[in-house]
C-alpha positions in Angstrom: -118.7 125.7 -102.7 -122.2 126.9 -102.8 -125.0 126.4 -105.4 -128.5 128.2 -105.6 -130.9 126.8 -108.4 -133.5 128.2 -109.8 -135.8 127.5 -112.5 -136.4 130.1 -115.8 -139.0 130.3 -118.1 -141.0 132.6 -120.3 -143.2 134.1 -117.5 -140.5 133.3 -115.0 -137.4 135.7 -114.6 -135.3 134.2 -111.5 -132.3 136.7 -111.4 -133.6 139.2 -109.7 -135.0 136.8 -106.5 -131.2 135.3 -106.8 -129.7 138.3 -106.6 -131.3 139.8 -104.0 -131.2 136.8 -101.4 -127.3 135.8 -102.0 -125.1 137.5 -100.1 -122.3 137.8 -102.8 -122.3 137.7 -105.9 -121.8 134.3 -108.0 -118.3 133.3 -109.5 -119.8 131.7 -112.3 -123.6 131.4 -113.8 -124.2 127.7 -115.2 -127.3 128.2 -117.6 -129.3 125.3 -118.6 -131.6 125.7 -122.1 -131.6 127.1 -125.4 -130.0 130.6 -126.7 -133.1 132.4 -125.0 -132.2 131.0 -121.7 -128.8 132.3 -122.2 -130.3 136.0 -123.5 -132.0 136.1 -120.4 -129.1 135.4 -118.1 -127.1 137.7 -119.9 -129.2 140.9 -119.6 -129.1 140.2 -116.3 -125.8 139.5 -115.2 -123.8 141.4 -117.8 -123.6 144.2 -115.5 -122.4 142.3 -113.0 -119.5 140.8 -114.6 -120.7 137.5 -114.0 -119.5 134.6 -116.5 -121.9 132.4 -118.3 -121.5 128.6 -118.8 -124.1 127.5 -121.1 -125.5 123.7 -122.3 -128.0 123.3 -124.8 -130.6 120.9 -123.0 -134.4 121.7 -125.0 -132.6 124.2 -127.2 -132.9 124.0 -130.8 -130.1 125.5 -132.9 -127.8 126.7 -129.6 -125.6 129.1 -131.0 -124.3 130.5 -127.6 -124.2 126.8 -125.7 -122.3 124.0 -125.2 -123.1 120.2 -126.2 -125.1 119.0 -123.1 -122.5 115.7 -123.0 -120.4 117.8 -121.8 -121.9 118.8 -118.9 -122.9 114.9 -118.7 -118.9 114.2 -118.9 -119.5 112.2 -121.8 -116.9 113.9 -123.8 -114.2 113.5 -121.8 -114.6 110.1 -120.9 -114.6 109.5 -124.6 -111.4 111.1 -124.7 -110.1 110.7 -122.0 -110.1 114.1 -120.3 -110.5 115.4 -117.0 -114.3 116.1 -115.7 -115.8 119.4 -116.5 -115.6 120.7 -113.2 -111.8 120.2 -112.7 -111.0 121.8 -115.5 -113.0 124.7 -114.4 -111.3 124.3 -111.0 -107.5 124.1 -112.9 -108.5 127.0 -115.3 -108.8 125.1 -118.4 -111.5 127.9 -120.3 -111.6 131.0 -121.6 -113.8 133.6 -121.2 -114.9 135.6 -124.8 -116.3 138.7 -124.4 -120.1 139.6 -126.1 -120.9 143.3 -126.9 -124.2 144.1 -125.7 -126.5 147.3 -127.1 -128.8 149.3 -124.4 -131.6 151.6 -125.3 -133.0 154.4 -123.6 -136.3 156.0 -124.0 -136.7 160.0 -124.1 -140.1 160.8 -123.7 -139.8 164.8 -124.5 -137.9 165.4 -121.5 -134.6 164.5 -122.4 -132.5 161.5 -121.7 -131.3 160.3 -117.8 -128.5 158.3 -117.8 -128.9 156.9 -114.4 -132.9 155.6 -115.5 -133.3 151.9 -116.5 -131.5 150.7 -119.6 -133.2 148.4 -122.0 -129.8 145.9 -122.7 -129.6 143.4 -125.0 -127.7 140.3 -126.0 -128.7 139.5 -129.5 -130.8 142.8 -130.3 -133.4 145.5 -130.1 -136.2 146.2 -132.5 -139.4 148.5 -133.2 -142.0 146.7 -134.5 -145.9 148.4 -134.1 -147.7 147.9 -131.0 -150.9 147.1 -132.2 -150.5 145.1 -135.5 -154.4 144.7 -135.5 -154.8 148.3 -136.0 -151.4 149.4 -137.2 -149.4 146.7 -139.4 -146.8 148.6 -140.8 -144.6 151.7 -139.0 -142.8 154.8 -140.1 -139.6 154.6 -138.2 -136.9 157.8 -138.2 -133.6 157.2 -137.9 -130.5 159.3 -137.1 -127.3 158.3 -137.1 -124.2 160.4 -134.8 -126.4 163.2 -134.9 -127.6 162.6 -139.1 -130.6 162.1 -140.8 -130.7 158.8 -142.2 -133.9 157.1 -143.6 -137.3 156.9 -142.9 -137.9 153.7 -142.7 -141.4 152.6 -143.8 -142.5 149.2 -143.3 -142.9 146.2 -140.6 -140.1 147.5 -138.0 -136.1 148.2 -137.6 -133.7 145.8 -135.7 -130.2 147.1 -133.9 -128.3 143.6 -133.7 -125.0 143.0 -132.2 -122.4 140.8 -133.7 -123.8 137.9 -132.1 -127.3 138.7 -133.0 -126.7 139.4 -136.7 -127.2 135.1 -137.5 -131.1 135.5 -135.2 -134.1 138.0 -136.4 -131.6 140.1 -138.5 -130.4 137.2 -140.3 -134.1 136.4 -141.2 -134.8 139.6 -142.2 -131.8 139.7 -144.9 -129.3 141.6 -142.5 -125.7 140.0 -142.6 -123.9 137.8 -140.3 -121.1 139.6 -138.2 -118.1 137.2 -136.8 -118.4 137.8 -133.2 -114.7 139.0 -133.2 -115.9 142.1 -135.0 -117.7 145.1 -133.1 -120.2 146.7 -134.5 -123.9 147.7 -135.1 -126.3 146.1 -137.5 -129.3 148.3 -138.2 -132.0 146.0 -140.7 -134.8 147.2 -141.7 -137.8 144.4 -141.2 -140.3 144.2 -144.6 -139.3 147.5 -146.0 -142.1 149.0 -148.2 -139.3 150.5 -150.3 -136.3 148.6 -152.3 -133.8 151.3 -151.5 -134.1 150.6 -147.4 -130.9 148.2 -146.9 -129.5 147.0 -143.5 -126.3 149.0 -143.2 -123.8 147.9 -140.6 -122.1 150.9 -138.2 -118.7 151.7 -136.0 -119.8 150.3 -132.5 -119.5 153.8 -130.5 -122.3 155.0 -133.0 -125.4 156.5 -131.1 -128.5 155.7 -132.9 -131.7 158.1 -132.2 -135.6 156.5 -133.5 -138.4 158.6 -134.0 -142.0 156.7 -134.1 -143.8 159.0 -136.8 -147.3 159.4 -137.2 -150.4 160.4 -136.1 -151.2 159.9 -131.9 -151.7 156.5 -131.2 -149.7 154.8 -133.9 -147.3 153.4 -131.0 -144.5 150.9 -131.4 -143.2 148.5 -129.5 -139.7 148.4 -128.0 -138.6 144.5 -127.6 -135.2 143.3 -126.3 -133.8 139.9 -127.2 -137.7 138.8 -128.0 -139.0 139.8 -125.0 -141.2 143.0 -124.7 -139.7 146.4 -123.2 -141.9 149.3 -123.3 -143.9 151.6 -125.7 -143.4 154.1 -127.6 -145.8 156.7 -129.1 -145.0 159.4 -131.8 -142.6 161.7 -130.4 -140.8 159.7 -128.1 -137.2 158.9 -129.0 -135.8 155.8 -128.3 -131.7 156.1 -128.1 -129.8 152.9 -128.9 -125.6 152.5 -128.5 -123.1 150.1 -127.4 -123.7 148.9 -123.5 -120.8 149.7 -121.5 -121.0 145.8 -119.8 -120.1 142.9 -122.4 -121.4 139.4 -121.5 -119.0 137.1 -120.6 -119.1 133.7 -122.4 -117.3 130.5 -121.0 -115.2 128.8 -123.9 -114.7 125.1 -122.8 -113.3 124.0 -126.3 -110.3 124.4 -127.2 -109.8 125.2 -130.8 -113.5 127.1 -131.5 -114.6 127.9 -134.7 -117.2 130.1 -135.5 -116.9 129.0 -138.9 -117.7 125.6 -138.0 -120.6 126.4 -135.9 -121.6 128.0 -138.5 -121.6 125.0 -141.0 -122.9 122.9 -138.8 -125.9 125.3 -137.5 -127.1 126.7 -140.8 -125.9 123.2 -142.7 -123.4 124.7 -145.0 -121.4 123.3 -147.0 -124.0 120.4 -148.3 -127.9 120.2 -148.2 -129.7 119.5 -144.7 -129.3 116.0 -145.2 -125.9 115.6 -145.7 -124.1 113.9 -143.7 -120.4 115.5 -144.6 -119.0 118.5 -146.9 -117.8 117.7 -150.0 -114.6 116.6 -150.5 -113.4 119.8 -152.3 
């Protein structure tokens, strides 16, 4: 078996360097961190078809991870299992697939399938460029090829299934079971009551407009992290990535549910210690 390590961060990307000095691809990614770790990872090696095994060491609420005693073998010494390892070895996991979204950015001379893709995990969003100068945006959007909104205000998100409980959840979007496919599209701060978050059919191509006078750019991000620019005019084209992460399931009875309840504390105030007994 061979390993190659290498460290991540937020000015530190080390997929690229990995991929270009192995010879073959890896069987399996093992990522260490929190849920941004595991964005990063995943917009990386989603199109490569290369599963994900993630623990929640420095995290904070680890949505997409597993408890770090596992990878520590703490669990299943308590239980009496076998190690982590040999059940990877014996094929004791599953593997549940993530839709992913991908922009593209048409900057007046149409769109090129084979340029870079902006991909995302948990989702994309327009927020203005320059909030010093700018703070709001005027963002238009279209639908399958149909007018929408105009959406007036701090910025639009496009969140996946497994995004909808991170920035869109903030912003009052609602939370999608991962089990469903789909396309949340929240608006952030509107400046008008009647701008909801509307959910839509997963092969749905959504086309943004920046509006404006020249200058008033926004900013494309992906999963947090910067993308690129946009300036009146340009189009940016979100839809459904063709390539799904692939997530590594080590329990055996999941439960989004409970994850859920236990990473939002439903069910009883932050300090509870247990639901109720209803």
């Amino acid at each position: 078996m061979h390993v190659a390590i290498a460290a991540s961060g937020p000015s530190t990307d080390p997929f690229p360097g990995l991929l270009a000095t192995e010879d073959d691809l890896p069987d399996l990614a093992v990522v260490l961190g929190g849920d941004g770790t595991v964005l990063g990872a995943a917009r990386h090696l989603a199109c490569h078809g290369v599963p994900l095994l993630s623990f929640n060491v420095g995290g904070h609420l680890g949505f997409l991870t597993h408890d770090p005693r596992l990878l520590r073998g703490e669990e299943e010494a308590e239980a009496g299992g076998a190690s982590l390892w040999r059940r990877l070895v014996q094929d004791r996991f599953a593997l549940e697939r993530r839709m992913m979204l991908e922009a593209r950015i048409d900057r007046g001379d149409g769109l090129d399938e084979h340029d870079l893709a902006h991909v995302a995990l948990n989702d994309l969003y327009l927020r203005p460029c320059l909030e010093a100068n700018a703070t709001t945006c005027v963002l238009e959007l279209e639908i399958d090829g149909e007018i929408v909104d105009q959406y007036r205000g701090d910025g639009l998100i496009f969140a996946t299934p497994t995004g909808s409980t991170g920035y869109a959840m903030a912003a009052g979007g609602p939370i999608l079971h991962p089990g469903i496919e789909a396309i949340v599209v929240t608006p952030i701060c509107p400046m008008s009551l009647s701008s909801r978050a509307v959910v839509v059919p997963p092969r749905s191509r959504l086309s943004v407009w920046p509006l404006g006078p020249s200058g008033r750019r926004v900013r494309l991000w992906q999963d947090g992290a910067p993308a690129t620019d946009l300036e009146p005019g340009d189009r940016c084209v979100v839809q459904r990535s063709a390539d799904p992460a692939l997530l590594v399931v080590l329990d055996q009875s999941p439960s989004y549910y409970r994850t859920l309840t236990h990473k939002l504390h439903w069910a009883g105030s932050i300090t509870a210690a247990a639901p109720g007994e209803n």
